[in-house]
Rosetta silent file (secondary structure, phi, psi, omega in degrees, C-alpha in Angstrom):
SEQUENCE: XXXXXXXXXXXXXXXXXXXXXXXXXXXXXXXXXXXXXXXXXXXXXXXXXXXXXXXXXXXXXXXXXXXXXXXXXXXXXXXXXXXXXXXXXXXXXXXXXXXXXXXXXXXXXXXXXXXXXXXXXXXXXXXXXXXXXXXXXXXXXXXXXXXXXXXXXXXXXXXXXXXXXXXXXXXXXXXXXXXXXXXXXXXXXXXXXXXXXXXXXXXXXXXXXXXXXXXXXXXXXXXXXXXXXXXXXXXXXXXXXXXXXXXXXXXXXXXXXXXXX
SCORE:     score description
SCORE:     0.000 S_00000001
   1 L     0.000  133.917  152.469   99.787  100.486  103.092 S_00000001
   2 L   -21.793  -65.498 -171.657   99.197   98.638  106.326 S_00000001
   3 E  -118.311   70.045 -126.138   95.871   98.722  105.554 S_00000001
   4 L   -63.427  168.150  178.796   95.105   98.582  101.926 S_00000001
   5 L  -135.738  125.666   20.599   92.393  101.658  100.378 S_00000001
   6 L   -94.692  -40.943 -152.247   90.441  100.722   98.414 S_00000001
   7 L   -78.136  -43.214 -151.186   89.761   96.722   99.801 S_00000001
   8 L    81.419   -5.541  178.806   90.880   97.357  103.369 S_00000001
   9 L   -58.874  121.522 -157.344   92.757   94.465  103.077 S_00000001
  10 E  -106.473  131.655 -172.292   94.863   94.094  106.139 S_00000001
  11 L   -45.696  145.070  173.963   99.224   93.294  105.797 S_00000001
  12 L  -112.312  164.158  178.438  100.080   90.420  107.607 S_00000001
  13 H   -63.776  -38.380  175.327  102.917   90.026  109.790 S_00000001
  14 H   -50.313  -64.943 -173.638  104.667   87.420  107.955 S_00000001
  15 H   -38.097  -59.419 -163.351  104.186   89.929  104.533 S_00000001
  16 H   -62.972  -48.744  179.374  105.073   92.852  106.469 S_00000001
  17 H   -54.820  -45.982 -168.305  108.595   90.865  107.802 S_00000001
  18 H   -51.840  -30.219 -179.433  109.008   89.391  104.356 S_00000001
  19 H   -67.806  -68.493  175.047  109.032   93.356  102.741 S_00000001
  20 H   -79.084   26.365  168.490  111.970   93.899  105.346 S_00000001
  21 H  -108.985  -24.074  164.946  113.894   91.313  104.826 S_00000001
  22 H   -72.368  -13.886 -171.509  113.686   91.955  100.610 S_00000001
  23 L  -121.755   -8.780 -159.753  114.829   95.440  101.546 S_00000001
  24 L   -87.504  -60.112 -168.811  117.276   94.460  104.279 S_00000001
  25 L   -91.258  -24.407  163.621  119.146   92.410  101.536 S_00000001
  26 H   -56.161  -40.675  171.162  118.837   94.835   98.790 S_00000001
  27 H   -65.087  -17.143 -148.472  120.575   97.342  100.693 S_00000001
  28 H  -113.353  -12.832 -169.887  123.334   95.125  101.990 S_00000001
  29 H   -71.245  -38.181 -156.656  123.452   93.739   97.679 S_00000001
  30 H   -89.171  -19.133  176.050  123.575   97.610   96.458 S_00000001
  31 L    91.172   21.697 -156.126  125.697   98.509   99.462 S_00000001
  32 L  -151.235  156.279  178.055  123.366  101.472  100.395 S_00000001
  33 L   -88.540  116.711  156.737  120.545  101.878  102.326 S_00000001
  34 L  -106.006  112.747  177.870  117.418  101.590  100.459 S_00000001
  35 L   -36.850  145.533  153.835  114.027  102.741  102.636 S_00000001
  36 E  -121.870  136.071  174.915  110.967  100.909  103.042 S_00000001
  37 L  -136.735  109.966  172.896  107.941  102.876  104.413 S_00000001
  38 L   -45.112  129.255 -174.721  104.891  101.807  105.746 S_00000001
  39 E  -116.110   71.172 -159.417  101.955  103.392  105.543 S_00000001
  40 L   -86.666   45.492  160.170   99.548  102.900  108.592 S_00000001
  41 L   -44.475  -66.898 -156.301   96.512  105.731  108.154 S_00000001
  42 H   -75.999  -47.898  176.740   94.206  102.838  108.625 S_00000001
  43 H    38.257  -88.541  174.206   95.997  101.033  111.378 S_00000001
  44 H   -90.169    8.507  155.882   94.472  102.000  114.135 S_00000001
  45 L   -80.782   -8.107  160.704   91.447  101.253  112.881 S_00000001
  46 L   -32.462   98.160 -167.073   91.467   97.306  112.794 S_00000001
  47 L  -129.571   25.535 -175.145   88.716   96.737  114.269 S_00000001
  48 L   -90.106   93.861  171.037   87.936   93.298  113.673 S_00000001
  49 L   -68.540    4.074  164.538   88.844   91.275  116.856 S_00000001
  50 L   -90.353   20.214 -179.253   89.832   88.356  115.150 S_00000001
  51 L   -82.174  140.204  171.736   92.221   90.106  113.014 S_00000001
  52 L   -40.490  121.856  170.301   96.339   89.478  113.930 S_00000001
  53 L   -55.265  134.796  164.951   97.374   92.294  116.134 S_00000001
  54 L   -77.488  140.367 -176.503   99.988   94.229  113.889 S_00000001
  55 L  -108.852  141.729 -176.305  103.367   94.478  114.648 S_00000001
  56 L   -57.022  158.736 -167.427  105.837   97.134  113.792 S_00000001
  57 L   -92.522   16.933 -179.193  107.786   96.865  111.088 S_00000001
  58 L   -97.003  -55.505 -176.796  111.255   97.917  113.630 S_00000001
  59 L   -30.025  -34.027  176.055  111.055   95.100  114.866 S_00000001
  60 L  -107.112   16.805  171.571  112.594   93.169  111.802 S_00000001
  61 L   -71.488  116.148  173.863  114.877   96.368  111.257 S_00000001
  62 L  -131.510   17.546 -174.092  118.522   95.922  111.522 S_00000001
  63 L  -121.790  -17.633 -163.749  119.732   98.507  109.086 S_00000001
  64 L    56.896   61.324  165.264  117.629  101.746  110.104 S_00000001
  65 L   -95.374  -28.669 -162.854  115.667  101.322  106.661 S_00000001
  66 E   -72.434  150.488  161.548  112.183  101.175  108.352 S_00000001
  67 E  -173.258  143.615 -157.501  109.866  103.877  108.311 S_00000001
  68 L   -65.482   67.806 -124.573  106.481  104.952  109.738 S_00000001
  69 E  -124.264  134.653  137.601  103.993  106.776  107.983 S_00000001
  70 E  -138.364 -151.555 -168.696  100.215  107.636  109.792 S_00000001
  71 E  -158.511  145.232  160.740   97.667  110.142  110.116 S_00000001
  72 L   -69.387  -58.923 -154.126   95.444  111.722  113.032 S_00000001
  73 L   -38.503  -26.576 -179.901   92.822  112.989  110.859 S_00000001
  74 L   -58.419  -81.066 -129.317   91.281  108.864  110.828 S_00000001
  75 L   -97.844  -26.438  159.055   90.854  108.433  114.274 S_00000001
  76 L   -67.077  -64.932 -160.058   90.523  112.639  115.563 S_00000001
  77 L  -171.656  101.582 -178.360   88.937  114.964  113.414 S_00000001
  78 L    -7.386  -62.654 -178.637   88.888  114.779  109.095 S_00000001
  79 L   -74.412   -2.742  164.652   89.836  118.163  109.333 S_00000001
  80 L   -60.404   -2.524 -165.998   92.844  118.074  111.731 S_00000001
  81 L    -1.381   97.613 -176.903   95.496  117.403  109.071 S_00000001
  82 L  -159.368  120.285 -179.023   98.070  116.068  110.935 S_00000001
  83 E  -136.342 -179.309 -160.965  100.364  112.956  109.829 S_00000001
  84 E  -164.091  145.158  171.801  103.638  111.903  111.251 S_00000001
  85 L  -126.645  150.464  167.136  106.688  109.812  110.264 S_00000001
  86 L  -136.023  165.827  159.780  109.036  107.783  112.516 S_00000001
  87 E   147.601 -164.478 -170.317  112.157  105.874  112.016 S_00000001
  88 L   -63.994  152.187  138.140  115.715  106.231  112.282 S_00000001
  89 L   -34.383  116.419 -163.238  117.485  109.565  112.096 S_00000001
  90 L   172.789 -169.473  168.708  119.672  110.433  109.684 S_00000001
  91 H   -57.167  -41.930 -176.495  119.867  112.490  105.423 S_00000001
  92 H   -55.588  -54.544  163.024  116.728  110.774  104.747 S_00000001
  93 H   -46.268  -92.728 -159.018  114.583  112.259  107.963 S_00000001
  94 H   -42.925  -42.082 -143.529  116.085  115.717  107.433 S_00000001
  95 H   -81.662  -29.656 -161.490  115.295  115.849  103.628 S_00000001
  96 H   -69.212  -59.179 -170.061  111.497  114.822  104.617 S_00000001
  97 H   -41.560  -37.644 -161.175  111.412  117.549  107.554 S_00000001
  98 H   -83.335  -31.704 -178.258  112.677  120.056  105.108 S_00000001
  99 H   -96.185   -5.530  159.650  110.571  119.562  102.489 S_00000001
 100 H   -62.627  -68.370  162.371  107.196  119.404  104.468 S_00000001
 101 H     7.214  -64.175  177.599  108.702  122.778  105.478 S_00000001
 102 H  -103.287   -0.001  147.465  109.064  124.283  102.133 S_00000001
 103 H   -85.843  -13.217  170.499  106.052  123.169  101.013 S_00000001
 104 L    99.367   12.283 -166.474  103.882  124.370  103.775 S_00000001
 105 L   -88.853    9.915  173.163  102.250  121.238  104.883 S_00000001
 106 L   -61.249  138.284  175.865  102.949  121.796  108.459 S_00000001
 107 L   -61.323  129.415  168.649   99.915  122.027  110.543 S_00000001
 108 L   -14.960  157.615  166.014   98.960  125.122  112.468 S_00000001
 109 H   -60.790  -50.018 -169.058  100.206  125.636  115.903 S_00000001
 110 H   -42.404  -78.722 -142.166   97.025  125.524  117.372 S_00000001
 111 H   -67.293  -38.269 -168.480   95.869  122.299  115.496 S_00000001
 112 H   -91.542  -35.140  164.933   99.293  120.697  116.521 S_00000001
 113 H   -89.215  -11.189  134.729   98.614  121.278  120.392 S_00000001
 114 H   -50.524  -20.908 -172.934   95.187  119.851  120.268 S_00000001
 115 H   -96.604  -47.040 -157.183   96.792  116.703  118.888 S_00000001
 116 H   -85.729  -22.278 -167.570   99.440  116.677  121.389 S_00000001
 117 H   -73.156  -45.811  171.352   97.172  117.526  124.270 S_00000001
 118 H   -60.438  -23.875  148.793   94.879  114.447  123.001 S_00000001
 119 H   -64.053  -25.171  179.012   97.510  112.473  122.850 S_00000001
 120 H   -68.500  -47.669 -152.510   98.827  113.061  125.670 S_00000001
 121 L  -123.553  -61.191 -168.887   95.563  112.382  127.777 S_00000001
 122 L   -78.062  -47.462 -121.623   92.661  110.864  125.487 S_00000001
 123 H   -72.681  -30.911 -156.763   94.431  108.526  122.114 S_00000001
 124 H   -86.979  -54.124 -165.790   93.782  105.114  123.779 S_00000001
 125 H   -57.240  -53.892  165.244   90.073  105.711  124.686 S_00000001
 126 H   -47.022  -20.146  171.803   89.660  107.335  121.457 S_00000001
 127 H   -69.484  -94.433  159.542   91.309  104.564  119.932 S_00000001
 128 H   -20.764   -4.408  -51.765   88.692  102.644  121.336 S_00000001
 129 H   134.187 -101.052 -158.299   85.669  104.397  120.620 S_00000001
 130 H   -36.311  -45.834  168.198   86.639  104.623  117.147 S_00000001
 131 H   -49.999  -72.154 -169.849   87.166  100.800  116.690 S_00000001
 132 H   -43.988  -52.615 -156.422   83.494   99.793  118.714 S_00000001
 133 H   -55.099  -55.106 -160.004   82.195  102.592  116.597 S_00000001
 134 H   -79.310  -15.624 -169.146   83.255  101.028  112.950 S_00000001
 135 H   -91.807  -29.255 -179.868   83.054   97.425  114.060 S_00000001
 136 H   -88.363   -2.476 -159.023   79.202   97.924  114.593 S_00000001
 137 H   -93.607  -45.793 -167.026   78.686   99.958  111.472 S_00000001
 138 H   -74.541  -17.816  173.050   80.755   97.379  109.657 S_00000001
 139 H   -94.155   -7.192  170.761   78.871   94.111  110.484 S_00000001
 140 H   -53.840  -72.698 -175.415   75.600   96.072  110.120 S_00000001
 141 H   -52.432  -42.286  172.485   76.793   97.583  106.867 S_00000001
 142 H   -92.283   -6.902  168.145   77.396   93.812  105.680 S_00000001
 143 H   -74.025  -31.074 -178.636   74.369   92.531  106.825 S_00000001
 144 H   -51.238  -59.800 -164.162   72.525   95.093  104.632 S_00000001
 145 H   -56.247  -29.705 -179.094   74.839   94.486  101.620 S_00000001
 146 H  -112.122    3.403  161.282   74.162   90.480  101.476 S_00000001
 147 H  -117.791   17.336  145.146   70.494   90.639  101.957 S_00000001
 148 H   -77.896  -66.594 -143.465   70.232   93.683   99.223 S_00000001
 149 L  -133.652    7.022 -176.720   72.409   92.527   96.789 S_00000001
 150 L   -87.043   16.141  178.294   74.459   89.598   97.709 S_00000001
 151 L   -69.513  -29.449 -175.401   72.761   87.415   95.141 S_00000001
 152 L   -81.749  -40.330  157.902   74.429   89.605   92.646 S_00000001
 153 E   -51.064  118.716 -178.616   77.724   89.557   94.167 S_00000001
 154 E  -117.537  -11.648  156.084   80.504   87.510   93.333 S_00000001
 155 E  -163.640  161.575 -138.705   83.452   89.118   96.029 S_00000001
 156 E  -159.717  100.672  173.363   83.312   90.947   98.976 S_00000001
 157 E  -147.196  154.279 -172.582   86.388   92.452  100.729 S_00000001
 158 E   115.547 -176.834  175.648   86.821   95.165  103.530 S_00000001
 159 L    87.554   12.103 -177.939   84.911   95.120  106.905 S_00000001
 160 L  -130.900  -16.834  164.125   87.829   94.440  109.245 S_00000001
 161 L  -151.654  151.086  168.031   89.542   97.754  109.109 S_00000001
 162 L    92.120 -163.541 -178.764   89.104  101.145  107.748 S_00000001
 163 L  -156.298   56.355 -164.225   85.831  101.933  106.863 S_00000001
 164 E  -155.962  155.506 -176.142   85.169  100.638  103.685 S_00000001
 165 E  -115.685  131.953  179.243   83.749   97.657  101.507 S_00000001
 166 E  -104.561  124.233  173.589   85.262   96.589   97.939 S_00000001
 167 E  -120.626  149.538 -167.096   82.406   94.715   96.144 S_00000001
 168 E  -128.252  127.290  169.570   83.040   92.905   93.110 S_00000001
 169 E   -98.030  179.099  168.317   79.861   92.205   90.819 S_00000001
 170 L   -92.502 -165.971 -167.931   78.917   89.417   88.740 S_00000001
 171 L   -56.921  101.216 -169.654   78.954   89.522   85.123 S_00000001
 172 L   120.220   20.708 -178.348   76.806   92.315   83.101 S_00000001
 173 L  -151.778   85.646  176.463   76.497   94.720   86.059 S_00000001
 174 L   -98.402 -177.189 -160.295   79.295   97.369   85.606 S_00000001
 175 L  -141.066    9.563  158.303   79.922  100.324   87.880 S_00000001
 176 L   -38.932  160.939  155.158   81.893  102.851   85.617 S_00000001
 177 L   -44.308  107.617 -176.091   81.190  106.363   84.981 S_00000001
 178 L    97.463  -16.078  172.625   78.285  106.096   82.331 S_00000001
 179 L   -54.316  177.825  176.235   77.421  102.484   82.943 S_00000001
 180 H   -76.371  -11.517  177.861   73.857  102.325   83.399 S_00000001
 181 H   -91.021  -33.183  167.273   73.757  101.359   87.426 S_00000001
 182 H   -75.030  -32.163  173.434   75.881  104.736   87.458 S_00000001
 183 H   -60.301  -51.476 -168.820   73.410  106.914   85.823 S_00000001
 184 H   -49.368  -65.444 -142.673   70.608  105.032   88.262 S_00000001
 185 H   -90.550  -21.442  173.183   72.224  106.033   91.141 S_00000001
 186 H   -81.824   -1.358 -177.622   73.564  109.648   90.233 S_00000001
 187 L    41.675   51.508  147.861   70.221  110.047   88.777 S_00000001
 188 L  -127.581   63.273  173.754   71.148  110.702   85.240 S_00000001
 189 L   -82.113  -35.087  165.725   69.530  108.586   83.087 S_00000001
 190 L   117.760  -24.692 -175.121   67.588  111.613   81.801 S_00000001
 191 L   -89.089  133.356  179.077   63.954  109.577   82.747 S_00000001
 192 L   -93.539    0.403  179.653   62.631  111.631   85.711 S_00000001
 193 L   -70.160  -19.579 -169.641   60.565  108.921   87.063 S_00000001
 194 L   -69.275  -76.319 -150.427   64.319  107.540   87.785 S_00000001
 195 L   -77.837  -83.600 -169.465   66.176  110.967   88.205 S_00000001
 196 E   130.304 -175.368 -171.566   63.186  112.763   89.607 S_00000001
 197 E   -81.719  166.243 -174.072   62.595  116.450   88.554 S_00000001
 198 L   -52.650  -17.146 -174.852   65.527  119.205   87.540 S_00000001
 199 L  -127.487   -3.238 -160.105   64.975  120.997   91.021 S_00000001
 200 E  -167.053   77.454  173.411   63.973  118.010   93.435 S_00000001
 201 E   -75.296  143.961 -153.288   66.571  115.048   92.453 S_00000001
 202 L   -89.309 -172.691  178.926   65.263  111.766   94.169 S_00000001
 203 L   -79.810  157.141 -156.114   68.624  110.664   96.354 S_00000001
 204 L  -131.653  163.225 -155.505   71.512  109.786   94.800 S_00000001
 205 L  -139.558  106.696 -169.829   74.072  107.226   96.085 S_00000001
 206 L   -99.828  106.631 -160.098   77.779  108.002   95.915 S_00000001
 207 L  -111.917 -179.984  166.044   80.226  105.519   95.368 S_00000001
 208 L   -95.098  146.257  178.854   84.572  104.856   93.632 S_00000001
 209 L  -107.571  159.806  160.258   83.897  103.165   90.916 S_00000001
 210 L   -32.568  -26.202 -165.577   86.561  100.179   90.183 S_00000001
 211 L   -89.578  -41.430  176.863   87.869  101.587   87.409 S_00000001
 212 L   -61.421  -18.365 -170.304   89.551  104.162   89.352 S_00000001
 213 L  -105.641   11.730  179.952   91.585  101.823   91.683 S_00000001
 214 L  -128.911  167.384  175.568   93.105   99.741   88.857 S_00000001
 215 L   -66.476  135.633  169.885   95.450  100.304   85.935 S_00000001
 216 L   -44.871 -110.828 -163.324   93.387  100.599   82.832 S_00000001
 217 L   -38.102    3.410  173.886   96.115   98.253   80.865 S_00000001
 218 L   -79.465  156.865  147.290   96.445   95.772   84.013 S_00000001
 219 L   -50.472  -23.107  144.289   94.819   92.566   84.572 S_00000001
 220 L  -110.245   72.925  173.797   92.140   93.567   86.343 S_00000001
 221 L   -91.120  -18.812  158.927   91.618   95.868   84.133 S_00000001
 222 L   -92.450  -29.754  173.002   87.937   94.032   83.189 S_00000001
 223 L   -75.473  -45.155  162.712   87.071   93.080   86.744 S_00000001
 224 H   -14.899  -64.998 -149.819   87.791   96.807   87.566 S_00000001
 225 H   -78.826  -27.423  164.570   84.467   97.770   85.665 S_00000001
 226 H   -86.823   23.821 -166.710   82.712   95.508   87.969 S_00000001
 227 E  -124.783  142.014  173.070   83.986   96.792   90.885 S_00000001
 228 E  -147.847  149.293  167.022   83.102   99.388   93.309 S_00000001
 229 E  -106.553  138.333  152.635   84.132  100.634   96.691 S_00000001
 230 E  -100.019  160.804 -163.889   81.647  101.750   99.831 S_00000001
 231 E  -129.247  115.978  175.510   82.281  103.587  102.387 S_00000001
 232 L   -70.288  -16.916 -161.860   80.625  103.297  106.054 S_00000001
 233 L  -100.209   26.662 -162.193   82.207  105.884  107.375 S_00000001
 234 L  -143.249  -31.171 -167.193   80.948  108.946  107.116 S_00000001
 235 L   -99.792  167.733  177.666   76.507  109.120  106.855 S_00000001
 236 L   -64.921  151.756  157.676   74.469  107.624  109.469 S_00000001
 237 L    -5.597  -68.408  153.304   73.367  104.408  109.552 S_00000001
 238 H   -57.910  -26.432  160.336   69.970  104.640  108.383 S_00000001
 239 H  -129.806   39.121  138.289   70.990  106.032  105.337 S_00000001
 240 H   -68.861  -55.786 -175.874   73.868  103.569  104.354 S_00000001
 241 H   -28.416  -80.092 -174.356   70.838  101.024  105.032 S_00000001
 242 H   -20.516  -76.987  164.534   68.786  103.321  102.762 S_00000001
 243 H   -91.210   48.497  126.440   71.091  103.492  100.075 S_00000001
 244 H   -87.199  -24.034  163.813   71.601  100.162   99.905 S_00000001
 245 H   -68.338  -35.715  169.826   68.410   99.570   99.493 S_00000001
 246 H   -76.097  -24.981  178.096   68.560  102.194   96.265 S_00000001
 247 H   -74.310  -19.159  175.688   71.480  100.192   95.052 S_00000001
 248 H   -58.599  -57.193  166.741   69.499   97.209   95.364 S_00000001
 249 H   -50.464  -64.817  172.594   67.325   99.023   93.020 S_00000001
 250 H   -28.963  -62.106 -169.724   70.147  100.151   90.278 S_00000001
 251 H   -67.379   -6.811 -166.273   70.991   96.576   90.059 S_00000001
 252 H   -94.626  -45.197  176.519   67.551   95.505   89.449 S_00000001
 253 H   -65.072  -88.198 -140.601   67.247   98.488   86.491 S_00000001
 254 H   -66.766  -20.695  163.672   70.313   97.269   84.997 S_00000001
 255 H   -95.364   17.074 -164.870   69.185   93.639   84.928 S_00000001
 256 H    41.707   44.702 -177.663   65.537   94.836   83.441 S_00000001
 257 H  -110.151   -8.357 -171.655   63.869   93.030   86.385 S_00000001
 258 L   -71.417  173.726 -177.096   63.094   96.931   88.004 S_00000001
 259 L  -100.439  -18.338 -165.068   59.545   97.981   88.216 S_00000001
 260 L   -90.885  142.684  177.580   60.186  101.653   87.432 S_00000001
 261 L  -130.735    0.000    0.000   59.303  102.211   83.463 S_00000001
């Protein structure tokens, strides 16, 4: 990915030439074309302006190995499902055509000439838009985050593309399913002054926990548990703010410094 999910962590140009040049000479070692394919969903969302513009990955292509991967659905409409591949032409292309085909993932008709007609006439302003929109959410979204909780914090990645923050805590404050910051915020600790009552749950705050983006049996397979990602991108403002402010809270119950008994 271009644009990594969970951290947001964005490919550099060198990195990205360095992949096709490792793939360039494996193909010319094995005597066969072996692919490399990029995966830019996030992309167009870089919305940091001091980030490196990205450059295609064709550029360093001299074999017709490269290839393109995105999506609409970021920057249009969730629900558009519409992604696209480019690159060279050729057994590779056809088998991908054929097997979106026989699996059905082609988009409606309709749903594919709203995308072309927006493309046609709208993509760069929308493009635009989309960026302004995420770039104010996202330095917002980090001011909240270090004057809830960054005392607690020990890394902090995301906020430059995408629409999402990886936070890494410090020691004692896990984020798994069943830790204790996850019950706080899913409100199932079972104490209703916490959870509130069985028909009128106070708000609950949903986050990926850490554990999900790494291999159990990996090496960060213990920082994992301290890890979580948020996501900016989808509630209003005012109640990321909020619940940050309830997470603020979680972390306070889990270090027995909360107020709620």
């Amino acid at each position: 990915m271009t644009v990594n999910n969970p951290t947001s962590t964005i490919l550099s140009n060198d990195r990205r030439r360095e992949l096709v040049r490792i793939a360039t000479e494996l193909s010319r070692d094995l005597n066969r074309k072996i692919p490399i394919i990029f995966d830019k969903a996030y992309e167009d969302m870089i919305h940091d302006p001091l980030a490196e513009a990205p450059e295609s990955g064709f550029l360093y292509d001299d074999l017709g190995i490269v290839y393109e991967v995105g999506t609409l659905s970021k920057v249009l409409a969730p629900a558009l499902r519409i992604g696209y591949m480019t690159g060279a032409g050729g057994a590779f292309m056809r088998a991908m055509v054929q097997r979106t085909n026989d699996v059905g993932f082609s988009a409606p008709l309709i749903t594919q000439e709203i995308a072309s007609y927006i493309l046609d006439h709208h993509i760069n302003d929308q493009i635009r838009k989309v960026r302004a929109g995420y770039r104010e959410r996202a330095v917002a979204v980090r001011r909240w985050i270090d004057d809830a909780i960054g005392d607690f914090i020990v890394d902090i990645r995301g906020g430059r593309a995408g629409f999402y923050y990886y936070l890494t805590f410090e020691e004692g404050i896990l984020t798994g399913e069943g830790s204790p910051l996850h019950r706080f915020l899913s409100r199932t600790t079972g104490d209703p002054v916490i959870d509130g009552s069985p028909i009128e749950k106070k708000p609950r705050v949903l986050y990926l926990p850490g554990e999900f983006c790494i291999h159990p049996a990996g090496g960060m397979a213990e920082v994992g548990m301290r890890q979580m990602r948020l996501s900016y991108g989808f509630e209003e403002p005012d109640k990321i703010c909020e619940a940050i402010g309830y997470l603020r809270e979680g972390v306070e119950y889990v270090k027995g410094d909360s107020d709620i008994t």
